[in-house]
N, C-alpha and C positions, 0 to 999 in steps of 0.2 A: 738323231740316232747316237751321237756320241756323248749323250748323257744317259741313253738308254741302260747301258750295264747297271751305270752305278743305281740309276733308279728302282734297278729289282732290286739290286741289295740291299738297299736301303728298305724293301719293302719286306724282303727274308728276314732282315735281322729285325724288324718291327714284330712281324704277325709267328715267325717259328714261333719263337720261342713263350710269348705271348701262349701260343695254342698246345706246345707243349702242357706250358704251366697248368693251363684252365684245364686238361685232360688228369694231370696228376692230382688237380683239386676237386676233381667231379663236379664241374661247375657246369651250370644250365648246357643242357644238350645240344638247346639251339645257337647258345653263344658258340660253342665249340665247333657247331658245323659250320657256319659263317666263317668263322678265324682260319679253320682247316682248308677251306674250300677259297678266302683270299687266299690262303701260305703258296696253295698248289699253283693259283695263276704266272705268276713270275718263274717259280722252280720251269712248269712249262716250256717257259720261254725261254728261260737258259737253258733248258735241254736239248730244245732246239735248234739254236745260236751256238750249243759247242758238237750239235752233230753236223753241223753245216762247215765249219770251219774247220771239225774232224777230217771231211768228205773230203777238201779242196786240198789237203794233204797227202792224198791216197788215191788219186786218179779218180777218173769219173766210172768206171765200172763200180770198184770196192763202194766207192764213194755213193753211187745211186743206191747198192744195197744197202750200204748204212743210212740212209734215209727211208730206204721204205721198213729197215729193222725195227727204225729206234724213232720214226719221225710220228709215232701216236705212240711212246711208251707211255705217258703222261695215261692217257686211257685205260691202255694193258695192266700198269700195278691197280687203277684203281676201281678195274674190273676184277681183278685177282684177287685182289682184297674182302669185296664184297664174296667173289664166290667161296674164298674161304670160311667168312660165314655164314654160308645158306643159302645169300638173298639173291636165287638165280632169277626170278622178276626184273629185280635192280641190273642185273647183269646184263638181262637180254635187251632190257629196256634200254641203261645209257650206253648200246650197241646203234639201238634204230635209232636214237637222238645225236648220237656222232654222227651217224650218216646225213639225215636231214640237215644240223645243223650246218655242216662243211658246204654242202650242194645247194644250201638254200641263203641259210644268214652268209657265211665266211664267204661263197660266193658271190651274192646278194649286193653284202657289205663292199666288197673290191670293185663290184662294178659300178656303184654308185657313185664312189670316190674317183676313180679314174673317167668316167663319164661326164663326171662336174669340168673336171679340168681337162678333158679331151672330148671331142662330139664325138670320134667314134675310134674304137680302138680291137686293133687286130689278133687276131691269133690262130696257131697253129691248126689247121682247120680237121687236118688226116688223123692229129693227134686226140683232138679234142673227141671228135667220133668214134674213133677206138676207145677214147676212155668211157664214152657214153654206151657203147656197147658194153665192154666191162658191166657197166652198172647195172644194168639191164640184167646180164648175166647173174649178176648176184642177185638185186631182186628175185630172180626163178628162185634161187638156192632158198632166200625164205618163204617164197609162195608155196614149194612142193611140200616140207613138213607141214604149213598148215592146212592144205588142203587134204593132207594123210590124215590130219588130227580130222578134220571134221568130218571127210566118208569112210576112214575104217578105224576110228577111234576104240571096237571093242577087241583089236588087235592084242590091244595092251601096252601100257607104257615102256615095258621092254624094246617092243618092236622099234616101238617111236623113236626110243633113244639110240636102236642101234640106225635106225635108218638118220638119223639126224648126224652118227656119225659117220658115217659112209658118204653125207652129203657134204661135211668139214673135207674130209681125204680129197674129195672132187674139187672143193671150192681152193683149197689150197694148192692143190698140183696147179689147176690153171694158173693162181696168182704165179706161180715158181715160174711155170711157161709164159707169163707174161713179162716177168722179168728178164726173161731169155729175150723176148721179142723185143722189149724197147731199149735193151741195154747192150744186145752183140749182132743179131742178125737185121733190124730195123734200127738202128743207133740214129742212124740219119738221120731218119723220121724225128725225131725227138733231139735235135739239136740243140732245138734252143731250150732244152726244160734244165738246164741243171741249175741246180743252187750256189750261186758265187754269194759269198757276204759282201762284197764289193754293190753288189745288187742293191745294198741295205744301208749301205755306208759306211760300214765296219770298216777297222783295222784288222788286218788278219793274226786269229790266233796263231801260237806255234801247237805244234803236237802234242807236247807236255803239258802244255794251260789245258788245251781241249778235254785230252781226256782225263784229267783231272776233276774239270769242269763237270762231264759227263758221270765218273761215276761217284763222286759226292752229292750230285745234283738228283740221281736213279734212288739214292739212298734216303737222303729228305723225302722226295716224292712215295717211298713206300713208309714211309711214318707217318706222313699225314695222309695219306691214300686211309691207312687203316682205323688214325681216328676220324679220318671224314665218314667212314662208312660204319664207325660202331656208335656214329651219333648220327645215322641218318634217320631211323625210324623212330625216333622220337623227336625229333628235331622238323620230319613231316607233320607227325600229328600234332606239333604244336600249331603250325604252319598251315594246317587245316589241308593240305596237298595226297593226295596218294603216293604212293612209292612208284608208281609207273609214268607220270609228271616230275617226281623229283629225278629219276631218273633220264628221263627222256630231255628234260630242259636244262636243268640244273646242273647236274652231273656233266652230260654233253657238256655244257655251256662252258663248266671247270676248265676240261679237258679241252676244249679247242680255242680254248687263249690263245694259243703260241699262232696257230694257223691264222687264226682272225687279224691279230697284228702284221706279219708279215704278208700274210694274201692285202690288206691292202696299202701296206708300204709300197710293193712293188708295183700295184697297179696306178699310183699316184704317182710313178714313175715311168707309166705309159709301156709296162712288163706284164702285158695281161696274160699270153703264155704262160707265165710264171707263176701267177697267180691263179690261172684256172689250173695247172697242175696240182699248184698246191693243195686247192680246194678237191679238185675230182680225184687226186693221186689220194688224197687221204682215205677219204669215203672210200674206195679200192680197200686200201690195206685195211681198214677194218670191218669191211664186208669179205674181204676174200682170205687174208691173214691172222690177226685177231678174233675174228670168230673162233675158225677152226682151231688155233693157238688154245683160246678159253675151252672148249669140248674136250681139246686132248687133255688138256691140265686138270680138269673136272674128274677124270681118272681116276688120274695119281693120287687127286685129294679124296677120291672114296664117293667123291657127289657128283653124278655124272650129270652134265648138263643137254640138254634138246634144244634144238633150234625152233620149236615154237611158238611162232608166234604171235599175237593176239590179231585177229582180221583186223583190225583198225593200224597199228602197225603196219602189218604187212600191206594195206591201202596206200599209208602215207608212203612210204618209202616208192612203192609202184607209180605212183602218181609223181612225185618228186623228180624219179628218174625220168619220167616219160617230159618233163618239164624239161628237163637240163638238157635233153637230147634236139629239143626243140630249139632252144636257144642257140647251144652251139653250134645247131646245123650250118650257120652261113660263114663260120669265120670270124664273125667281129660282134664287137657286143656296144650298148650305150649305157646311158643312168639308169631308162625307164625300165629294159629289163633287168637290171638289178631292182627296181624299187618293185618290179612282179614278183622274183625271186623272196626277199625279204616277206613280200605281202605274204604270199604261200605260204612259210614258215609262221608268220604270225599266228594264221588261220589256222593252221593244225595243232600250234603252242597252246591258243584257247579251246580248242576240241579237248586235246589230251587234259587240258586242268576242270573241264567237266567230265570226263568219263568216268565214270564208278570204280570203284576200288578193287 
């Protein structure tokens, strides 16, 4: 861990500027999305790394909202990006692939590695259930527009859009009420979920590195946020892929570096608490926050966005959720259901790269 730092940087100052250049020379589409979509991995993870050492500065109140704010901005600019132009597909799509991704691989992934080196390892049990309800919860929130889209579709698009935003206003009060609950009237409950970088092996930042850190690091992230996404659709058809695979995999995949690494640092550290927050707290914030977040920005931007979403979507995520609820029911977890978990996700990665376009 403490070559870690230097290892992004060394990986920023290789692929930035690299990706800048090829973008100033209008070079091949697909080179540029590759270079864009390395650049973001690391940014990721230093975004993550100075909101965590932000947090341990600021109390654990401030500090939990600063993680559920800013702990998927990495996603937010590069969702924001895309809906700036147009591509609300790409939008909705690397929404449902964040989520699967976190609950299935980033999960998956931690429990595999902590399973190797522990036969069996425990965690918060009341915590864990609540956040599978959670999920569940959001699940509804995309089932109910599609099922509006498919029995009263001749409503008209209008309707859809405003009912999809009526459904963001719902999904986001509960997230707000959910922060209330795990963070002042339930704190207890969730004792063991905060984020120390001590966890990770860090040295701790001071104030001043952090948010330094943080808003140079927001700033890169929305630069190549936007050439990842004005090289995306030619960069799929070269790649023979849909936009709803590039999105759902790919895209995800960018954006949840930072989790995948640390869910399973920590759980190779026998912090599976830690890591299952990581992985279910995330999925949360961008089923219950970032959704709603992109609808209302969709606005401002004149392009209003609907939450719905394609039945095979709205399947995977259902089915997924219904997975994790299962797992977490007893408390502890091993390798083998992480290698179920992963399996899941595979299964649906090859679904999505056959569905039609």
């Amino acid at each position: 861990m403490k070559n870690l730092f230097a290892s992004w940087l060394d990986a920023l100052l290789v692929f930035v500027p690299v990706t800048v250049g090829l973008e100033l020379l209008h070079a091949d589409p697909l080179v540029v999305f590759l270079c864009s979509g390395l650049s973001i991995i690391p940014l990721a993870g230093l975004l993550g790394r100075a909101t965590e050492h932000l947090s341990s500065h600021v109390g654990a109140g401030i500090g939990g909202l600063l993680n559920a704010s800013l702990g998927n901005a990495a996603e937010l600019i590069i969702a924001l990006a895309a809906l700036r132009n147009g591509l609300h597909d790409v939008v909705k799509a690397s929404l449902t692939g964040s989520i699967l991704g976190n609950i299935l691989l980033v999960l998956g992934a931690a429990m595999i590695a902590g399973g190797i080196k522990y036969e069996r390892q425990k965690f918060n049990q009341t915590a864990a259930g609540m956040g599978a309800s959670l999920l569940l919860l959001a699940a509804v929130g995309l089932i109910i527009p599609a099922l509006f889209h498919l029995t009263a579709a001749d409503r008209g698009a209008a309707i859809e859009r405003e009912l999809s935003f009526e459904i963001a206003v719902v999904l986001f009060a509960i997230y707000v009420l959910s922060l209330i609950f795990s963070l002042k009237t339930h704190r207890h409950v969730y004792a063991g979920e905060g984020h120390d970088p001590a966890d990770l092996g860090e040295t701790q930042w001071t104030r001043t590195k952090s948010v330094a850190v943080l808003s140079s690091v927001t700033v890169l992230i929305a630069i190549m946020s936007e050439i990842l996404v004005e090289a995306l659709e030619p960069a799929a058809h070269r790649l023979g892929m849909t936009q709803l695979f590039v999105g759902v995999i790919l895209v995800a995949l960018i954006g949840n570096a930072a989790e995948h690494s640390t869910a399973v640092m920590v759980a190779l550290k026998n912090k599976m608490d830690l890591a299952l927050g990581i992985a279910v707290g995330s999925s949360l914030q961008i089923a219950l926050l970032i959704a709603p977040i992109l609808v209302f920005a969709s606005y401002l931007l004149g392009k209003p966005l609907d939450l719905i979403f394609t039945p095979f979507e709205v399947a995977a995520v259902t089915i997924s959720v219904l997975i994790v609820g299962f797992v977490a029911m007893d408390g502890e977890s091993h390798w083998m259901e992480g290698v179920m978990l992963v399996g899941v996700y595979t299964m649906l990665a090859i679904a999505f790269f056959f569905l039609p376009a």
